[in-house]
mmCIF file of the N, C-alpha and C atoms, coordinates in Angstrom:
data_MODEL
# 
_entry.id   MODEL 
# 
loop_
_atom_site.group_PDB 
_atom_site.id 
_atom_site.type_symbol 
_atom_site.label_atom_id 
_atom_site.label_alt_id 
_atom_site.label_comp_id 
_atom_site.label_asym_id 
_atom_site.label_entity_id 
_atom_site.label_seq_id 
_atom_site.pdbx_PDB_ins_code 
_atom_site.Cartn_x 
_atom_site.Cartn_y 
_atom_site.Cartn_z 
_atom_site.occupancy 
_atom_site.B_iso_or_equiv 
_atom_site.pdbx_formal_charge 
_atom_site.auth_seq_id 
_atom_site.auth_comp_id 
_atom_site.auth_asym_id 
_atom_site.auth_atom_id 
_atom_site.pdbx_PDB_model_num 
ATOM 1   N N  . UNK A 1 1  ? -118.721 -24.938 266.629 1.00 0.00 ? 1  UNK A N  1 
ATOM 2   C CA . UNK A 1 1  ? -120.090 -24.660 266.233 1.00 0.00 ? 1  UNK A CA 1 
ATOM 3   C C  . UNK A 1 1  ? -120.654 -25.902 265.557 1.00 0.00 ? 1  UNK A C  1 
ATOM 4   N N  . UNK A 1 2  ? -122.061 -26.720 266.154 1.00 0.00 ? 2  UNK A N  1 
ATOM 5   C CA . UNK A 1 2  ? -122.074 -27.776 265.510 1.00 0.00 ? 2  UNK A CA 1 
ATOM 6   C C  . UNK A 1 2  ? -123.732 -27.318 265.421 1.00 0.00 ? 2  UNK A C  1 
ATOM 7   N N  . UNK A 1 3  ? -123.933 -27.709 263.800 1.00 0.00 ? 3  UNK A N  1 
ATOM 8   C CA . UNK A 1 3  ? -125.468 -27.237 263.832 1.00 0.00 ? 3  UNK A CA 1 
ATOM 9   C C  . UNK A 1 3  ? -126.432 -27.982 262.643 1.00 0.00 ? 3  UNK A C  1 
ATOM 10  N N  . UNK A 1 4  ? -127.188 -28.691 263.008 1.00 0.00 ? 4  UNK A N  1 
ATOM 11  C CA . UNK A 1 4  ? -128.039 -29.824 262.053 1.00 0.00 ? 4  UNK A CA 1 
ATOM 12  C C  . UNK A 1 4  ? -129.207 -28.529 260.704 1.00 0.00 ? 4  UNK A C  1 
ATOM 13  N N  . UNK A 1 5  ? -128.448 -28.878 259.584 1.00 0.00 ? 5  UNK A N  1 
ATOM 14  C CA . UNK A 1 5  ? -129.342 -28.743 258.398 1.00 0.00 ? 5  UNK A CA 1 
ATOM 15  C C  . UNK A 1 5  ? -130.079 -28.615 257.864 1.00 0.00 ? 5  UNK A C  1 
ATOM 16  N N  . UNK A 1 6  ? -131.414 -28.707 257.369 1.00 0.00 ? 6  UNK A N  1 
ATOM 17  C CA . UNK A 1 6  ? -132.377 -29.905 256.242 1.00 0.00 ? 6  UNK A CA 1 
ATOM 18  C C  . UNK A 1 6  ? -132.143 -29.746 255.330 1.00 0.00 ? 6  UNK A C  1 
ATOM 19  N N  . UNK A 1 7  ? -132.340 -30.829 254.115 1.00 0.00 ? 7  UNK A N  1 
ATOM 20  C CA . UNK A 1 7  ? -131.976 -30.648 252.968 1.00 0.00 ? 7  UNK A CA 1 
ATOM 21  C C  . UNK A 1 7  ? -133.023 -30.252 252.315 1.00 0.00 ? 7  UNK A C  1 
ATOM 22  N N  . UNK A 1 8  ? -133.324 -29.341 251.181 1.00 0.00 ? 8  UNK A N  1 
ATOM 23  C CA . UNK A 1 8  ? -134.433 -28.869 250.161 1.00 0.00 ? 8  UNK A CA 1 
ATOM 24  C C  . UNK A 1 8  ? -134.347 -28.936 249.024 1.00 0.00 ? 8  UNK A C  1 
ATOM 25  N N  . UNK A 1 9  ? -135.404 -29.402 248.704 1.00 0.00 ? 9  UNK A N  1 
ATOM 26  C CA . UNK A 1 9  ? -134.958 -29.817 247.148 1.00 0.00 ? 9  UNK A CA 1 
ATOM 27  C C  . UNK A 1 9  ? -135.518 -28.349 246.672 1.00 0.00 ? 9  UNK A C  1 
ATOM 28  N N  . UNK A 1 10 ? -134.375 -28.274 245.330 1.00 0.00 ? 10 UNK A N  1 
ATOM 29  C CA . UNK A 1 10 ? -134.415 -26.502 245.176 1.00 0.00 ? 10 UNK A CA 1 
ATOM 30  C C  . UNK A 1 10 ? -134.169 -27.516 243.323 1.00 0.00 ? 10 UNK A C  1 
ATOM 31  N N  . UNK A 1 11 ? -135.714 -26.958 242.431 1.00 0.00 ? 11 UNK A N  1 
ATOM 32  C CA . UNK A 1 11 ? -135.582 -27.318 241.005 1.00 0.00 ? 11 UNK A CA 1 
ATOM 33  C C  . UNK A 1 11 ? -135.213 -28.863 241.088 1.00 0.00 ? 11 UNK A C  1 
ATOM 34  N N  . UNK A 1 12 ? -134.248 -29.201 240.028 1.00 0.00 ? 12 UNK A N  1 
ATOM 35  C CA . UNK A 1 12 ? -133.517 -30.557 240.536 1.00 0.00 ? 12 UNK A CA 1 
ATOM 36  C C  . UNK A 1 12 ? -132.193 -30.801 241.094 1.00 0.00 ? 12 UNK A C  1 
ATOM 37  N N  . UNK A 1 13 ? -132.385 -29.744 242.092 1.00 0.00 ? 13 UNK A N  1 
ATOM 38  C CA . UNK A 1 13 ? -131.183 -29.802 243.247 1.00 0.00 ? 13 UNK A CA 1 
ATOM 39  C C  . UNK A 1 13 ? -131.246 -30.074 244.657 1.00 0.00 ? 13 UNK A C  1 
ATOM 40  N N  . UNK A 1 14 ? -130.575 -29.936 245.179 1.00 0.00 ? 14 UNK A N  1 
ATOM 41  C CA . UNK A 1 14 ? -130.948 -29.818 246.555 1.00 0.00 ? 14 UNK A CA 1 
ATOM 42  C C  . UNK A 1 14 ? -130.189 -28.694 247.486 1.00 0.00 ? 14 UNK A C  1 
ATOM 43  N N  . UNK A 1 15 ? -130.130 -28.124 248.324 1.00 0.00 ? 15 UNK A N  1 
ATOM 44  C CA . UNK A 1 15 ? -129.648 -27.337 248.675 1.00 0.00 ? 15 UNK A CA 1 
ATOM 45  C C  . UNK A 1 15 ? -130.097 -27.023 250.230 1.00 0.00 ? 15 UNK A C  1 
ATOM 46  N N  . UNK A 1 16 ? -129.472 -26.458 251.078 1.00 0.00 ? 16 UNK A N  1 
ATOM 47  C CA . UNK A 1 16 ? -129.908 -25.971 252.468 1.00 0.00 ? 16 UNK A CA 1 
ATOM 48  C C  . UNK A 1 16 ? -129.308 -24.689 252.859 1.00 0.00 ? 16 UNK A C  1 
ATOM 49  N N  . UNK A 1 17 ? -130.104 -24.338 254.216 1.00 0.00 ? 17 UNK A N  1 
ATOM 50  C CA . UNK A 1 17 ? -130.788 -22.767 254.134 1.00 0.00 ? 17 UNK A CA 1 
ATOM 51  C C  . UNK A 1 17 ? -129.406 -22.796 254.995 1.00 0.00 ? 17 UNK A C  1 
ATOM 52  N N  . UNK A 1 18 ? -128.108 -21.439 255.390 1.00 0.00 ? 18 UNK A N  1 
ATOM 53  C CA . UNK A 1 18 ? -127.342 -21.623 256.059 1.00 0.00 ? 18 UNK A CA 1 
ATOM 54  C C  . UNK A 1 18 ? -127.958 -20.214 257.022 1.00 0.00 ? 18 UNK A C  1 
ATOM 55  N N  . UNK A 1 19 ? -127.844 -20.010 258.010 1.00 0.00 ? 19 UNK A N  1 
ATOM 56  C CA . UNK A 1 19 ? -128.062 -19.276 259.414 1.00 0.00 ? 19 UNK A CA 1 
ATOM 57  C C  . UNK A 1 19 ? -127.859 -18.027 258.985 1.00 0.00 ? 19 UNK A C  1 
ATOM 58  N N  . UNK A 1 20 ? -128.021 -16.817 259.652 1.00 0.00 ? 20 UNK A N  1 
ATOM 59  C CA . UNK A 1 20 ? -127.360 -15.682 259.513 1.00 0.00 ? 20 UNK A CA 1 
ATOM 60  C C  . UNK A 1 20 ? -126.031 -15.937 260.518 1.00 0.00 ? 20 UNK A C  1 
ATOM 61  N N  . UNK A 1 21 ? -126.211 -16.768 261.734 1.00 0.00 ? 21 UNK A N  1 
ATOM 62  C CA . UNK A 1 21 ? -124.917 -17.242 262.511 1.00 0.00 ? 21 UNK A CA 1 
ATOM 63  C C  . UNK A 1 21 ? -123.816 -17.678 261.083 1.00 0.00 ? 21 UNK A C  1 
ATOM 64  N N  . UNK A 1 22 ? -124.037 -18.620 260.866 1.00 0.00 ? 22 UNK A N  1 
ATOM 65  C CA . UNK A 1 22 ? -123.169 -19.360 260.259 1.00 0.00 ? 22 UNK A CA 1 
ATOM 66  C C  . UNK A 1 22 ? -122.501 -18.446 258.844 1.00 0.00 ? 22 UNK A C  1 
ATOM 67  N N  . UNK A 1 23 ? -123.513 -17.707 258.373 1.00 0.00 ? 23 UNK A N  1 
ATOM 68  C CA . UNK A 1 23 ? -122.604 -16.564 257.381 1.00 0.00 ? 23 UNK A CA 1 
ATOM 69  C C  . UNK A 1 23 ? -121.956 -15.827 258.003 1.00 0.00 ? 23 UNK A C  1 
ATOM 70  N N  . UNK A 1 24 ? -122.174 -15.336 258.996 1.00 0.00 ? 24 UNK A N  1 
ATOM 71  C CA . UNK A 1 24 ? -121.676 -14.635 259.541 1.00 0.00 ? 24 UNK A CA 1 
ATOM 72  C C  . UNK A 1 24 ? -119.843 -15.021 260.288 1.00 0.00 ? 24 UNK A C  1 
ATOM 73  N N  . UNK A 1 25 ? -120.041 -16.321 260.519 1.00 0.00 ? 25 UNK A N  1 
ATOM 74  C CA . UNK A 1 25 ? -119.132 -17.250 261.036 1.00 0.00 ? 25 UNK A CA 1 
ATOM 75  C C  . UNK A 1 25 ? -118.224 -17.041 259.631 1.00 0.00 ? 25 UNK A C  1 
ATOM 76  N N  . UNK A 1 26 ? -118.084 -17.685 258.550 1.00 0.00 ? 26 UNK A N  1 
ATOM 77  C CA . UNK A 1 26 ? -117.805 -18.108 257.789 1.00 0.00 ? 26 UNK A CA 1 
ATOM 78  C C  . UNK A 1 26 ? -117.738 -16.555 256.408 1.00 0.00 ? 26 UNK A C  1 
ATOM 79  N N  . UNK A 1 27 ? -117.705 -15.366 257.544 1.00 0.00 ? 27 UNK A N  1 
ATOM 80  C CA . UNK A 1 27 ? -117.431 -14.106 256.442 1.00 0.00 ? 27 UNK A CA 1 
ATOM 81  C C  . UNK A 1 27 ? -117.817 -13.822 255.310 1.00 0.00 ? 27 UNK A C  1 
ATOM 82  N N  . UNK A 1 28 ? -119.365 -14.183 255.301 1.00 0.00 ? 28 UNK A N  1 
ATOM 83  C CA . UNK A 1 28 ? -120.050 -13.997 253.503 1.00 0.00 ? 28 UNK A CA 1 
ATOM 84  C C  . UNK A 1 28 ? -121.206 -13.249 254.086 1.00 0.00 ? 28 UNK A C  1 
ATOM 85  N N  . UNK A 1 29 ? -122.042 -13.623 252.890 1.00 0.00 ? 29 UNK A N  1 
ATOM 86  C CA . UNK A 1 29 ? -123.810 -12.853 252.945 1.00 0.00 ? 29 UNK A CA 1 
ATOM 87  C C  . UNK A 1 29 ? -124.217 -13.493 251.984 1.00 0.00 ? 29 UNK A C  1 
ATOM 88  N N  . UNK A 1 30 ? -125.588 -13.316 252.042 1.00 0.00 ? 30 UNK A N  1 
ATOM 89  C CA . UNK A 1 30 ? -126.535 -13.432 250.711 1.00 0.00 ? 30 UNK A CA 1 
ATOM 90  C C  . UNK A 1 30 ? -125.792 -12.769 249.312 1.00 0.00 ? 30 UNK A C  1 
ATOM 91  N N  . UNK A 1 31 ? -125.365 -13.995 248.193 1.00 0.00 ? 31 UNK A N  1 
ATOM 92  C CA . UNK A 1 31 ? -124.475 -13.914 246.982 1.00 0.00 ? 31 UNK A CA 1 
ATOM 93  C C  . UNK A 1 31 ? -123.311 -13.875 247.044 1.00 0.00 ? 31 UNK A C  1 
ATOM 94  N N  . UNK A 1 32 ? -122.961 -13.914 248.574 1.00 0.00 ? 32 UNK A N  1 
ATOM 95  C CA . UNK A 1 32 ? -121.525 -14.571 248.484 1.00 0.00 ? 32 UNK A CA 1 
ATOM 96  C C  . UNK A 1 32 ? -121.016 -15.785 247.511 1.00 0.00 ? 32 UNK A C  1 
ATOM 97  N N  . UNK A 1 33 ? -119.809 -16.008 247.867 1.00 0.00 ? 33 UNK A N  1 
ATOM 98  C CA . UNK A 1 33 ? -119.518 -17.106 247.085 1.00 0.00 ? 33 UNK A CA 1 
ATOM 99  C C  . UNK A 1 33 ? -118.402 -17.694 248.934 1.00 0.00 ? 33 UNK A C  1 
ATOM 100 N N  . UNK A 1 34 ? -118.657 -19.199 248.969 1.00 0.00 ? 34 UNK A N  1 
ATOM 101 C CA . UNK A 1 34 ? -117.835 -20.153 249.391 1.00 0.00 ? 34 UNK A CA 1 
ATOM 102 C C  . UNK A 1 34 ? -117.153 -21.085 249.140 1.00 0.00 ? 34 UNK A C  1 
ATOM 103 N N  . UNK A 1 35 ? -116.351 -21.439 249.426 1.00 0.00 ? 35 UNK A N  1 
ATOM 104 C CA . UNK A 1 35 ? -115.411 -22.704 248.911 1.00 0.00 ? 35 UNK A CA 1 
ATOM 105 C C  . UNK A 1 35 ? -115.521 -24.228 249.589 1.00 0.00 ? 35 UNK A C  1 
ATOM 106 N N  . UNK A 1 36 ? -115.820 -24.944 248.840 1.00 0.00 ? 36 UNK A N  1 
ATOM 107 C CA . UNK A 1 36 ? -115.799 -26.411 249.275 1.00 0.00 ? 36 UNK A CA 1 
ATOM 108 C C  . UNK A 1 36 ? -114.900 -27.324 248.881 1.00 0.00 ? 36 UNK A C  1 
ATOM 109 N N  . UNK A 1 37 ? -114.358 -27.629 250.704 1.00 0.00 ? 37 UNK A N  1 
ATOM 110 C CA . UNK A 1 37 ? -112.997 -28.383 250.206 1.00 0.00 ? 37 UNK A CA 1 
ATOM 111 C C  . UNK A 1 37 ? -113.827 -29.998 250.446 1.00 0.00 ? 37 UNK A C  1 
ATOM 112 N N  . UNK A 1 38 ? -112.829 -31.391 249.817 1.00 0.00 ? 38 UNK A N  1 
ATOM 113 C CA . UNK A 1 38 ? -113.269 -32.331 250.319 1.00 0.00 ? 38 UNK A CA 1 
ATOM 114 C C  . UNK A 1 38 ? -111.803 -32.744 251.363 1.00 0.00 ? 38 UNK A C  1 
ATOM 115 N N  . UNK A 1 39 ? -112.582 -33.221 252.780 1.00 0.00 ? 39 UNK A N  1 
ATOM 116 C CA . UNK A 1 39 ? -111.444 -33.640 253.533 1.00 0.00 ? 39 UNK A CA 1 
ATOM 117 C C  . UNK A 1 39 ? -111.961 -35.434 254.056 1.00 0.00 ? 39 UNK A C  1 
ATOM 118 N N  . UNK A 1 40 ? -111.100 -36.262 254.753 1.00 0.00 ? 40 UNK A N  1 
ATOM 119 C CA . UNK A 1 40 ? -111.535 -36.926 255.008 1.00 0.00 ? 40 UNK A CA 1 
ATOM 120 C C  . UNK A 1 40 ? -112.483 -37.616 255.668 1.00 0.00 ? 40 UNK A C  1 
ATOM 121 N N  . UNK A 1 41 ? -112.975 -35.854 256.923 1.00 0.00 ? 41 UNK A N  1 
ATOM 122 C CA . UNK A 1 41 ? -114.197 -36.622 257.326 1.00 0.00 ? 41 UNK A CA 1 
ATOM 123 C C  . UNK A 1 41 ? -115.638 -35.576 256.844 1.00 0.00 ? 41 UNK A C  1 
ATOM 124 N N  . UNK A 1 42 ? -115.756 -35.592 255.651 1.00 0.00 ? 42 UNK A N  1 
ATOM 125 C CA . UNK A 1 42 ? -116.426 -34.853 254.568 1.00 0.00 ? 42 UNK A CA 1 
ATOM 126 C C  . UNK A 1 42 ? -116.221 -33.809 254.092 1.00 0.00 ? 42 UNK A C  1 
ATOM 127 N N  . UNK A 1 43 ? -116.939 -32.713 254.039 1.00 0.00 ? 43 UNK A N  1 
ATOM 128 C CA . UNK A 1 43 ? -116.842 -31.313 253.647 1.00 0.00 ? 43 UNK A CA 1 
ATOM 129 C C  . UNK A 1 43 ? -116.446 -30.402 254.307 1.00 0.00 ? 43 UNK A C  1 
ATOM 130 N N  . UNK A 1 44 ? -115.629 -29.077 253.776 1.00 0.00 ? 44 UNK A N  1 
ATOM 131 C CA . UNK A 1 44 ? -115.318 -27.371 254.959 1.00 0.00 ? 44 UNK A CA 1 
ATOM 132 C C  . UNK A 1 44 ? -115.668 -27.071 253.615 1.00 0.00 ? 44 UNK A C  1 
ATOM 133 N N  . UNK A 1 45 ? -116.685 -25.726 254.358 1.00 0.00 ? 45 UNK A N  1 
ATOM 134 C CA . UNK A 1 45 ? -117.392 -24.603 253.908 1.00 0.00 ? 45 UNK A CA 1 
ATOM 135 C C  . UNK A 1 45 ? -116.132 -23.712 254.573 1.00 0.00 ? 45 UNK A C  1 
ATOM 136 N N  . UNK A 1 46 ? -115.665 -23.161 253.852 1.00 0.00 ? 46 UNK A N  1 
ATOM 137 C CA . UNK A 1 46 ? -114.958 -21.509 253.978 1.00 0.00 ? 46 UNK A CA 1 
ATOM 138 C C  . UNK A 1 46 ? -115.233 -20.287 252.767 1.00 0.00 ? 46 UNK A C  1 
ATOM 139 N N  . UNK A 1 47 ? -115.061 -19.434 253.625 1.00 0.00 ? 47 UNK A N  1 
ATOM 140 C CA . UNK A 1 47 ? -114.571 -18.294 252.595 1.00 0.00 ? 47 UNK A CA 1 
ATOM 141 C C  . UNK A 1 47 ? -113.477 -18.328 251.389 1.00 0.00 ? 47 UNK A C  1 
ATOM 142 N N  . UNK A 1 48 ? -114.072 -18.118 250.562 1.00 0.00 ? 48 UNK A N  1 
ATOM 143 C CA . UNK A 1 48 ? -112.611 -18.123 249.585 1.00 0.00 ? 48 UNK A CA 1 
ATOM 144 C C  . UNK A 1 48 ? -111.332 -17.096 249.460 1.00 0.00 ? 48 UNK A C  1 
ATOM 145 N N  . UNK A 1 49 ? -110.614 -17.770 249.684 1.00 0.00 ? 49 UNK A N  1 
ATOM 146 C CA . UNK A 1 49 ? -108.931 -16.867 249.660 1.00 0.00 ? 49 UNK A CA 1 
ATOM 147 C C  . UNK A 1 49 ? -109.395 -15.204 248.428 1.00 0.00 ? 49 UNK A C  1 
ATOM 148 N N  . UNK A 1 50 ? -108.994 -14.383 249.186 1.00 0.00 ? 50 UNK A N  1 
ATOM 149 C CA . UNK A 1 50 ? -109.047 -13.611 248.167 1.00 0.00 ? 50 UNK A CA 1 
ATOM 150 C C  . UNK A 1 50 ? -108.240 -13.471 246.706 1.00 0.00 ? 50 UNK A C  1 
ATOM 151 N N  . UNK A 1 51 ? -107.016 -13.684 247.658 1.00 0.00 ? 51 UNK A N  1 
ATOM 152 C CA . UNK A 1 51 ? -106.234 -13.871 246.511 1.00 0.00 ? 51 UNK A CA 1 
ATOM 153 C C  . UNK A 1 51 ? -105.388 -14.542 245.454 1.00 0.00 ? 51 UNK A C  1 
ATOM 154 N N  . UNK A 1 52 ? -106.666 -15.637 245.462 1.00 0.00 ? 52 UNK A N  1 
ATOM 155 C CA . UNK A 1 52 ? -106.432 -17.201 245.005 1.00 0.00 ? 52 UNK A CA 1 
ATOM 156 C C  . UNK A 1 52 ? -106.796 -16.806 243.675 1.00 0.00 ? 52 UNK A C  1 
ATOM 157 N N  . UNK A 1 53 ? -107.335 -16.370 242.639 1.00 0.00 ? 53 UNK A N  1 
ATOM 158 C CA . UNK A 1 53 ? -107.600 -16.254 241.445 1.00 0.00 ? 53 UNK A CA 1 
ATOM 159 C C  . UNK A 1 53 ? -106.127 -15.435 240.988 1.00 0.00 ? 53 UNK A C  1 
ATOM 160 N N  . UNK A 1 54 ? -105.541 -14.485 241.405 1.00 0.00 ? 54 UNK A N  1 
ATOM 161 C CA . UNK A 1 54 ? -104.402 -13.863 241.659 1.00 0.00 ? 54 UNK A CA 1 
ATOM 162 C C  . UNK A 1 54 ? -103.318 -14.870 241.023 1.00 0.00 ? 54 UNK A C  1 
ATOM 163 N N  . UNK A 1 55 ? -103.018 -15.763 242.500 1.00 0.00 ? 55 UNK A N  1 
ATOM 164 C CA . UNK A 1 55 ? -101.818 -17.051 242.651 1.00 0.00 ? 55 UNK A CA 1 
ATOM 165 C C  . UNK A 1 55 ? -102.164 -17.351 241.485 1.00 0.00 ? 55 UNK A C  1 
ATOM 166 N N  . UNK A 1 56 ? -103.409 -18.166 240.834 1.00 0.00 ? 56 UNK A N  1 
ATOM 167 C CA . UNK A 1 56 ? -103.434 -18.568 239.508 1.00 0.00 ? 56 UNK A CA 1 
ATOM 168 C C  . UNK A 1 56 ? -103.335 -18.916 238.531 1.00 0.00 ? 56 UNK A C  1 
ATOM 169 N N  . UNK A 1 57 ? -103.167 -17.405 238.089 1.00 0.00 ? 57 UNK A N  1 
ATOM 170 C CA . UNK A 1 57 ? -103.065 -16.885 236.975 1.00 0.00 ? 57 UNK A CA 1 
ATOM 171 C C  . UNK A 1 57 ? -101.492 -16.451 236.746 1.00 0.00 ? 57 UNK A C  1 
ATOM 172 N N  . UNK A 1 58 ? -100.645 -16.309 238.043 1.00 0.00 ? 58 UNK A N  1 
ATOM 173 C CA . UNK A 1 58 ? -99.563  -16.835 237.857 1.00 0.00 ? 58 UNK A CA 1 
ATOM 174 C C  . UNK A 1 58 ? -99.189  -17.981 237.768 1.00 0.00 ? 58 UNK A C  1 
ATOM 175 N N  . UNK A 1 59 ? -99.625  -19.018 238.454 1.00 0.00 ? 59 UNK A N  1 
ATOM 176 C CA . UNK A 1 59 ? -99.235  -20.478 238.187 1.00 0.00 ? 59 UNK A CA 1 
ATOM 177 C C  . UNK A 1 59 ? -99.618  -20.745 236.655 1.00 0.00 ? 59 UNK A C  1 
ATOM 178 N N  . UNK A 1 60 ? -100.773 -20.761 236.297 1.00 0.00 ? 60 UNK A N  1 
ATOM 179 C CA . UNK A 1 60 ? -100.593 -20.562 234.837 1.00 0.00 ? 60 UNK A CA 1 
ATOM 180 C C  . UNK A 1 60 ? -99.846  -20.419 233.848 1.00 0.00 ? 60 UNK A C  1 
ATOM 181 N N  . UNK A 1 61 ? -99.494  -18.892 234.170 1.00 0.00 ? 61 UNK A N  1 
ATOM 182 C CA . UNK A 1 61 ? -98.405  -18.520 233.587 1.00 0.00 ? 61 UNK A CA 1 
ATOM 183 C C  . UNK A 1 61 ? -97.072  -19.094 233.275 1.00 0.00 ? 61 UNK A C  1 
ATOM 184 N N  . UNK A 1 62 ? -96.614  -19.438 234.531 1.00 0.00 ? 62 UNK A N  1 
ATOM 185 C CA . UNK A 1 62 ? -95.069  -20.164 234.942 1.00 0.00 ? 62 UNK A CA 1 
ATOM 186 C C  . UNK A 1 62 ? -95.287  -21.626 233.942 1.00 0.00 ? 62 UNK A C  1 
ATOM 187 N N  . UNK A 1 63 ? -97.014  -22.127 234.380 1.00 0.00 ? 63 UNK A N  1 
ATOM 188 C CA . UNK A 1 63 ? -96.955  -23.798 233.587 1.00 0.00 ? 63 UNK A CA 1 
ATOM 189 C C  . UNK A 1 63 ? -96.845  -23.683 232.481 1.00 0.00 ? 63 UNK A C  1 
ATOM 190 N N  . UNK A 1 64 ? -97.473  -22.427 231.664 1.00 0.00 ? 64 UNK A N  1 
ATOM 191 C CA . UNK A 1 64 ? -97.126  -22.305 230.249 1.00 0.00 ? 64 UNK A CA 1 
ATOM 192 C C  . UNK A 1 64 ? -95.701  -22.097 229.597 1.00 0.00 ? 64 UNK A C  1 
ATOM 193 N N  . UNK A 1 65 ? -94.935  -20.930 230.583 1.00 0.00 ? 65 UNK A N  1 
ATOM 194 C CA . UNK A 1 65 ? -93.611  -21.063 229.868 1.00 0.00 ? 65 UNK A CA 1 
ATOM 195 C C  . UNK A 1 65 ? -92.695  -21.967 230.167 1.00 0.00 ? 65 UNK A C  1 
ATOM 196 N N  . UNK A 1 66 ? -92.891  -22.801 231.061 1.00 0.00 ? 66 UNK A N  1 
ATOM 197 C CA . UNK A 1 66 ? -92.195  -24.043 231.414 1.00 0.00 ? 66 UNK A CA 1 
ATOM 198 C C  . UNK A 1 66 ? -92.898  -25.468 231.019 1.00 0.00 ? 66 UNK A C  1 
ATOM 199 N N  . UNK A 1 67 ? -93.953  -25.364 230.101 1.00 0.00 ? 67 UNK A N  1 
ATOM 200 C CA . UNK A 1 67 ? -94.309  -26.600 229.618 1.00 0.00 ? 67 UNK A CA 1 
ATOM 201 C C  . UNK A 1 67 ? -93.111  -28.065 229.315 1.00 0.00 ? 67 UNK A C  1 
ATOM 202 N N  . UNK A 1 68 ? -92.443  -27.988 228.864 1.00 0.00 ? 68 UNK A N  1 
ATOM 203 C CA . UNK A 1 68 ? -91.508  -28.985 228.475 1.00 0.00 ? 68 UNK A CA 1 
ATOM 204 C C  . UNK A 1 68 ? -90.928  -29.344 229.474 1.00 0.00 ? 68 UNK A C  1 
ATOM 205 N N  . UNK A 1 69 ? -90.251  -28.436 230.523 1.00 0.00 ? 69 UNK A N  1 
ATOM 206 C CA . UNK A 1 69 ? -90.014  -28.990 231.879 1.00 0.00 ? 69 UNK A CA 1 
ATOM 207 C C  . UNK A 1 69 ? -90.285  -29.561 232.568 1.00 0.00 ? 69 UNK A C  1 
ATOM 208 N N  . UNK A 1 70 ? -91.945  -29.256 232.606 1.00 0.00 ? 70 UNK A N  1 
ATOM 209 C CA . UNK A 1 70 ? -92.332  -29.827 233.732 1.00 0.00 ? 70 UNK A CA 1 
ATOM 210 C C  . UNK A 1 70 ? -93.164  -31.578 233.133 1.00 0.00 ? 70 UNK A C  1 
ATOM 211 N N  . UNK A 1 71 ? -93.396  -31.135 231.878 1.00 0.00 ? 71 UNK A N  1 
ATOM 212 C CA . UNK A 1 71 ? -93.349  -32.682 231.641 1.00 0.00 ? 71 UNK A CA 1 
ATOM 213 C C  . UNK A 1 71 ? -92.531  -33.490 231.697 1.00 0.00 ? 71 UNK A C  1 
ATOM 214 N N  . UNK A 1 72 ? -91.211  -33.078 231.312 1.00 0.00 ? 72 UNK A N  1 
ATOM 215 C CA . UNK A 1 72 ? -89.817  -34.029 231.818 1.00 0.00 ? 72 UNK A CA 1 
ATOM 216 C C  . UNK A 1 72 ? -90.158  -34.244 233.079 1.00 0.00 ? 72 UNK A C  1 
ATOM 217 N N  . UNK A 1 73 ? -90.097  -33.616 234.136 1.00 0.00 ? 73 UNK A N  1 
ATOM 218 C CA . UNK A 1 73 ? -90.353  -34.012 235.398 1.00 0.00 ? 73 UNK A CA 1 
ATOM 219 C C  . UNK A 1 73 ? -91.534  -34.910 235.844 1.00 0.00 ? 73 UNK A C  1 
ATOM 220 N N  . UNK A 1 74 ? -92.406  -34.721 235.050 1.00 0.00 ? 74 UNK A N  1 
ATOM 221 C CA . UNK A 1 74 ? -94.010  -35.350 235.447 1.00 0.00 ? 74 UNK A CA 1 
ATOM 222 C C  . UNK A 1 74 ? -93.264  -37.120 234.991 1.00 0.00 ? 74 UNK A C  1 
ATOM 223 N N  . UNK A 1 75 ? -92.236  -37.299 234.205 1.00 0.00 ? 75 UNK A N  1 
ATOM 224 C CA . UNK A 1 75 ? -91.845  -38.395 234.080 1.00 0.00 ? 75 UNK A CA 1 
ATOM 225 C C  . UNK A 1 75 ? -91.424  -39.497 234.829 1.00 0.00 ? 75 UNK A C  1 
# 
């Protein structure tokens, strides 16, 4: 799917209008939320993992009770 833009200046931002195709593509709606990765040949718009706030908050977890470890290692 390859599909040209415009950019709008929205306040002092800018921003552009995405398709009902392209939400639709990309599994959101109006107040969705998407994820922007950076890759090398610019940006992916995806859906965000659901259960990435989840993973987290375990990784979190683990970095907190293993603090000292893993700074030895970061060595």
């Amino acid at each position: 799917m390859n599909m040209q833009l415009k950019i709008t200046k929205i306040g002092n931002s800018a921003g552009v209008i995405l398709p009902k195709e392209l939400l639709a593509h990309l599994e959101t709606a109006v107040g969705g939320e998407l994820s922007v990765t950076k890759t090398p040949r610019g940006i992916e718009l995806s859906a965000p993992e659901s259960d990435f706030d989840a993973q987290m908050a375990v990784a979190r977890e683990v970095m907190a009770r293993r603090k000292r470890a893993l700074a030895e290692l970061a060595k």
